[in-house]
Every structure is written in C-alpha cells, then in structure tokens.
C-alpha positions as CSV (number, residue, x, y, z in Angstrom):
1,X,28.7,-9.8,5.2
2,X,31.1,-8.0,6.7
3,X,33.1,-4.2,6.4
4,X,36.3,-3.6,5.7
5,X,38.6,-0.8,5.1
6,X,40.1,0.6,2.3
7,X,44.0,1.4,1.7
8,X,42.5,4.9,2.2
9,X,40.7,4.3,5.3
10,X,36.7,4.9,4.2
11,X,34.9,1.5,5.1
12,X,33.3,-1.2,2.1
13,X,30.4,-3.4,3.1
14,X,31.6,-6.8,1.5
15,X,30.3,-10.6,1.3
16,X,33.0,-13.3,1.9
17,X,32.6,-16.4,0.7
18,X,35.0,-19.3,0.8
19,X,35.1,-22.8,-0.2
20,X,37.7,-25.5,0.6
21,X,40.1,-26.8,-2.8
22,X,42.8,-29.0,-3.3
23,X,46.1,-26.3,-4.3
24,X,48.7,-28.5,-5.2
25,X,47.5,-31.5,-3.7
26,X,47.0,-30.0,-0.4
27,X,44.1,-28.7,1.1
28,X,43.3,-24.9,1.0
29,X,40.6,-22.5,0.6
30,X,39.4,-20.5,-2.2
31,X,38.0,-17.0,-1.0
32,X,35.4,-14.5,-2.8
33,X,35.6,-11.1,-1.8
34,X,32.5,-9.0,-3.2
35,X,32.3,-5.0,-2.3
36,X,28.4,-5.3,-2.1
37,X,28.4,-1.5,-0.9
38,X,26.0,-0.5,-4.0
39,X,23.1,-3.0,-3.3
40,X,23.4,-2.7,1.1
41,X,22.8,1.1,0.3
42,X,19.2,0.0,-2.2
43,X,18.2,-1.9,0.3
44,X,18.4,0.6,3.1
45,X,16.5,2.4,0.5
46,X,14.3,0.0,0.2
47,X,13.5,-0.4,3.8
48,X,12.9,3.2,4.2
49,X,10.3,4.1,1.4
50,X,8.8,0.7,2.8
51,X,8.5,2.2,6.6
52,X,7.4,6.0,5.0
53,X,4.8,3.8,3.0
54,X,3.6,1.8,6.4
55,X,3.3,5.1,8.2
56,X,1.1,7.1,5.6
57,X,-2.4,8.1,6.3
58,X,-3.2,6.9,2.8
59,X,-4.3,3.0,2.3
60,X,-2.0,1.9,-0.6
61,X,-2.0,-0.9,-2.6
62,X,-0.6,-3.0,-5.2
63,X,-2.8,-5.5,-7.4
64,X,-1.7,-7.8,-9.5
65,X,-3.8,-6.8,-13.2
66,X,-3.5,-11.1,-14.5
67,X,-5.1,-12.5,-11.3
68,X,-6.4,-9.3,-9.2
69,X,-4.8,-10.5,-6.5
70,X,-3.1,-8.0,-3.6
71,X,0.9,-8.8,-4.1
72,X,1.2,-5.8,-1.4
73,X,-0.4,-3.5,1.0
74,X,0.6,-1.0,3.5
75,X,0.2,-0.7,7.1
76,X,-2.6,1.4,7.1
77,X,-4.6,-0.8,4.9
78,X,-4.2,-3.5,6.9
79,X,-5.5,-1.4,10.1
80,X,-8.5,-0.3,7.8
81,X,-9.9,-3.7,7.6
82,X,-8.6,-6.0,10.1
83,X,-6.6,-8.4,8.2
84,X,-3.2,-8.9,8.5
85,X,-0.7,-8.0,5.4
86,X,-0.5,-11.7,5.3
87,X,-3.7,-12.7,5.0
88,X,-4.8,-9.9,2.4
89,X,-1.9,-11.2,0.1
90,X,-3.6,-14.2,0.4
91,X,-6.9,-12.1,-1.1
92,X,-8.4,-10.5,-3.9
93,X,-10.2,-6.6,-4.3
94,X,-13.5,-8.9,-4.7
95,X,-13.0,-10.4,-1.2
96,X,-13.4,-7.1,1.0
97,X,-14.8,-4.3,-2.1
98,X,-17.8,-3.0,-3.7
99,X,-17.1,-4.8,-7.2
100,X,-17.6,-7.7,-9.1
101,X,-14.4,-9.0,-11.0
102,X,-15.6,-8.2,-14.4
103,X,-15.9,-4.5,-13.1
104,X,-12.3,-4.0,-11.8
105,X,-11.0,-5.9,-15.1
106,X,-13.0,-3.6,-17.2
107,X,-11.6,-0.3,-14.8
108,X,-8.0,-1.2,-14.7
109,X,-8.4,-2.0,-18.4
110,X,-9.4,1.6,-18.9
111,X,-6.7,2.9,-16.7
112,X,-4.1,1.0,-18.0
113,X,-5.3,2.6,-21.3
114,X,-5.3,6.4,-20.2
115,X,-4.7,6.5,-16.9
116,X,-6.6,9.8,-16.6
117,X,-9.8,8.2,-17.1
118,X,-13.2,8.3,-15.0
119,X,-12.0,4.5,-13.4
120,X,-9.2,6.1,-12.1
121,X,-11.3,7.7,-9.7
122,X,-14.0,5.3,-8.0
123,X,-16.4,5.8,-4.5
124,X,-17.0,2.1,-3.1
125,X,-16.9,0.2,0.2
126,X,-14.9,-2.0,1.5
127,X,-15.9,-5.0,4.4
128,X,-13.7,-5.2,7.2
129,X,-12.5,-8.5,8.8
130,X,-15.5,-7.9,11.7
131,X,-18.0,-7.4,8.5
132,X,-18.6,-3.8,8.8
133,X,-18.0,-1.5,5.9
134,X,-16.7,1.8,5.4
135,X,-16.8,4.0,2.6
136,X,-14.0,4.9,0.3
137,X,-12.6,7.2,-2.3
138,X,-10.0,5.4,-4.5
139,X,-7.1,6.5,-6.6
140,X,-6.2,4.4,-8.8
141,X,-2.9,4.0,-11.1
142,X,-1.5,1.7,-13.2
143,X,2.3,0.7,-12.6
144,X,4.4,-0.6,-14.9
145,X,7.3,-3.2,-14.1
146,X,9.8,-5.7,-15.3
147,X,6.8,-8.6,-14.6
148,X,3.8,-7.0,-16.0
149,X,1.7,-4.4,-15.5
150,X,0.2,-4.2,-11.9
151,X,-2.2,-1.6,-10.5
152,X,-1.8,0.6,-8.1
153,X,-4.4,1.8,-5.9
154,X,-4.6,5.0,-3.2
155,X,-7.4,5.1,-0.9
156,X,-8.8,8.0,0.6
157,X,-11.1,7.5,3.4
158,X,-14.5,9.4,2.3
159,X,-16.4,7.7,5.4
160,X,-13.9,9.4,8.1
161,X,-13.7,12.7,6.3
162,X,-17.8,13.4,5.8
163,X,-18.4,12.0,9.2
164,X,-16.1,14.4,10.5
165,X,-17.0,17.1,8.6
166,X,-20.6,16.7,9.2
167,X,-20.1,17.0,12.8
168,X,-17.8,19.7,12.4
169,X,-20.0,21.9,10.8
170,X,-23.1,20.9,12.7
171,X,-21.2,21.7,16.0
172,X,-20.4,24.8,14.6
173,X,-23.6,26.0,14.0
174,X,-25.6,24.5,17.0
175,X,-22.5,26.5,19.0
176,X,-23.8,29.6,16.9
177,X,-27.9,28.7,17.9
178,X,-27.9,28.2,14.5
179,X,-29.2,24.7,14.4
180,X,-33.1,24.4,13.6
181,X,-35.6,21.1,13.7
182,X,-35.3,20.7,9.8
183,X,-31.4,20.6,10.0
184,X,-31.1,18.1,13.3
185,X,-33.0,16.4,10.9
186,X,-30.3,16.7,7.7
187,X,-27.5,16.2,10.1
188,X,-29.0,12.6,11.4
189,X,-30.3,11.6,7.8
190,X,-26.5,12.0,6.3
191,X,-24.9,10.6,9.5
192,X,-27.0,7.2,9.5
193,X,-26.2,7.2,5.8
194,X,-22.8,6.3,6.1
C-alpha cells in the first residue's frame, strides 16, 4: 500500500501489486494498480467506533443467537470480569451469568421477536474470573447482519450505582444528624445485600 498523487495534486491511497510475465518472450512484469482510498477511509472508521466502544462506561457485547457464544466484547467488559477479550470469545453468557441456556434462548427469542419486550430488560449477576459476582442491569437488543441474527447486549452496572448511592445518601443524612439506630440498620442490611 502505498499514496500517490493525482494529475491534480490531492493524494490516493493505492495497493500495488505486480507479478513477473513473459511479454514477447522476454521477461517483464505485470502491475496492478488499485485506488483503495474508499475502503482505508471504512477502516479508519472502523478502528474509531471500535476505540469509542473500548472506552465506554457501558459493558457491550455481541452474542452469537445459534451457539450463545460471545463473537465480541468491549474493553470495559473485559475489565468487569477479569478475562481477557480473548478468553471470553472463547466463552458463553452461561459461563460467567445468572442463566441457564434455555433461559437466554427463550429471552433472545422474545427479543428477536419484539424487541421492546420484558427480556429486553433483565437484573442478573455475573462471576468474575476471581469468582466474585456483581450485579447487573442488562440491555439487551437484537442485531441483525449479513450472517444471522446476533444479540446485542448493554450492561449497566446496578451493583456500582446502589452501592454508591446508598452511601451517598446515608452520608448525607448522618452529615445532617439525621441518621437513627433503625436506619444504620437499613443502610447495613442493603449494603451486605449486594
């Protein structure tokens, strides 16, 4: 791959290719010249959606609807639980989440059908590499391409959130002399909860 210029002077990313001939009886070489300006600029695309996705707060992921297995997952998944994006495409949701196979098959069934439905929206946990779980919110989509259907999953970490919240909120209140036996009490039961 290389770039060239134009008669006009404005650069064209282009693939050379050559391969040695005979040209009337002596050697030469024929050369390909392909402006591949088009796909260069897709896959600079490509690489950008694919850095915005490692980078968001969200856990996304795809699964594969035929064998439920994880053909991707971002960044932030993969910091969630521990395993490396290698090793979870290696995996299934029944590996590290809350559910038996024939209950994902039975959700993603539903929201392949109406993708509004209650499946689409699902609390669980899911085990971490080190075997400790956390709690979850999911998200979940159906996406539709050239090899199938596939689902598509967006995770929302409920575990973070309450925990934060709960101490949020119970700071605020003890800061007020607010806080009484009955809710130390509360704030410990939902805290040890999680």
């Amino acid at each position: 791959e290389r770039i060239y210029r134009r008669l006009d002077g404005s650069a064209v990313d282009v693939e050379v290719a050559s391969a040695p001939i005979l040209f009337d009886g002596k050697p030469a070489a024929h050369v390909t010249v392909r402006d591949i300006t088009e796909r260069r600029k897709n896959d600079d695309e490509l690489r950008r959606f694919r850095a915005a996705m490692d980078i968001s707060g969200d856990a996304i992921l795809l699964i594969e609807r035929a064998t439920l297995r994880y053909i991707d997952v971002n960044r932030t998944f993969c910091d969630l639980v521990g395993y490396t994006r290698e090793e979870m495409l290696g995996m299934t949701p029944m590996d590290v989440f809350s559910a038996d196979r024939a209950t994902l098959e039975r959700d993603y069934d539903a929201i392949f059908a109406d993708g509004n439905c209650a499946a689409s929206r699902i609390e669980g946990w899911y085990r971490r590499k080190d075997g400790s779980r956390f709690q979850v919110e999911t998200r979940r989509r159906a996406l539709q391409t050239k090899g199938g259907i596939n689902g598509t999953a967006i995770y929302s970490f409920l575990s973070f959130h309450t925990e934060w919240f709960a101490i949020f909120i119970y700071s605020l209140l003890a800061g007020a002399g607010l806080v009484t036996n009955d809710l130390k009490a509360n704030a410990l039961e939902l805290y040890f909860a999680r």
